[in-house]
C-alpha positions in Angstrom: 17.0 -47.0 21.0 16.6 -50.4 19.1 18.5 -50.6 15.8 15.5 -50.4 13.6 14.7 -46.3 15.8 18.6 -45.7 14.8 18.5 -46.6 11.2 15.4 -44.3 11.0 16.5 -41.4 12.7 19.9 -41.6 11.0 17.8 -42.0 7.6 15.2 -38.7 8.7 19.0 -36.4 9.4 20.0 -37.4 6.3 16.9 -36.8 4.4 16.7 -33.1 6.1 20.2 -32.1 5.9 19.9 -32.6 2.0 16.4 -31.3 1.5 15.9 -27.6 0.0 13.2 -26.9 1.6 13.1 -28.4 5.1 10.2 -27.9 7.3 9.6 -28.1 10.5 10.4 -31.1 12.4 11.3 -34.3 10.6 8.0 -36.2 10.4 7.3 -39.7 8.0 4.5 -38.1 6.3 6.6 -35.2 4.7 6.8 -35.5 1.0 10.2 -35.6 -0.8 9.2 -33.4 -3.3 6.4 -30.9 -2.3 7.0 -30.4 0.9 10.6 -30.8 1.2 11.8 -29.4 -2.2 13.4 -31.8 -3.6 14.1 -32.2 -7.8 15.3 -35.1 -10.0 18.7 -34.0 -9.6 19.1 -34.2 -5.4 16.8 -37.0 -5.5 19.7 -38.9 -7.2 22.2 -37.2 -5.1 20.5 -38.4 -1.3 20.3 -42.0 -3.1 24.1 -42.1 -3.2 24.3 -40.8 -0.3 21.7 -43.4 1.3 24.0 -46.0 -0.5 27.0 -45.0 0.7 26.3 -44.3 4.2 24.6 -47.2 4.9 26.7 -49.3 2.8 24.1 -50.8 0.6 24.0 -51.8 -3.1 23.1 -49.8 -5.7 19.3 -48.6 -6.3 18.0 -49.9 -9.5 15.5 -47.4 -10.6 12.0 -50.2 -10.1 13.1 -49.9 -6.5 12.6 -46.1 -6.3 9.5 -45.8 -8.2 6.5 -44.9 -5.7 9.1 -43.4 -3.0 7.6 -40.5 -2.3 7.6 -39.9 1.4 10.5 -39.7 4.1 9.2 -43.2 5.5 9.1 -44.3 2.7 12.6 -44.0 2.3 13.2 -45.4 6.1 11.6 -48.7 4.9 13.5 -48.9 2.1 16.6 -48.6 3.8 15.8 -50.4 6.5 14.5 -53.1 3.7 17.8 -53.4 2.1 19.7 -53.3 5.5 17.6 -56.6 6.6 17.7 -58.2 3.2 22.0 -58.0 3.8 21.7 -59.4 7.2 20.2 -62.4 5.7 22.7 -62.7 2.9 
């Protein structure tokens, strides 16, 4: 598994062991809200938890806007884990 696969399967549990509503397996295409249940509240709660796990800076909210879907939220980690490399 190359470290890009682990980031996003690490990213999907996370994503599903916080979501309300989980469905079925873990798939990209699953929205964060409608189909997994998520409100404003958790939404703020699996960023800190994003943060923290991965050991990344804080989220500004520009960042967040239009992250809507699971994979969404894999490239955006995985965005902020490459952008640290390079610091």
């Amino acid at each position: 598994m190359t470290a890009d696969a682990a980031v996003a399967e690490r990213v999907r549990k996370l994503v599903y062991a916080m979501a309300p509503d989980p469905q079925g397996p873990a798939e990209d295409s699953q929205r964060l809200i409608e189909d997994l249940g998520f409100d404003s509240l958790r939404l703020m709660e699996l960023t800190v938890v994003l943060e923290r796990s991965f050991g990344l800076p804080r989220y500004q909210p520009e960042q967040l806007v239009g992250v809507r879907r699971v994979g969404e939220v894999i490239g955006l980690v995985a965005t902020a884990l490459d952008a640290g490399d390079q610091s």
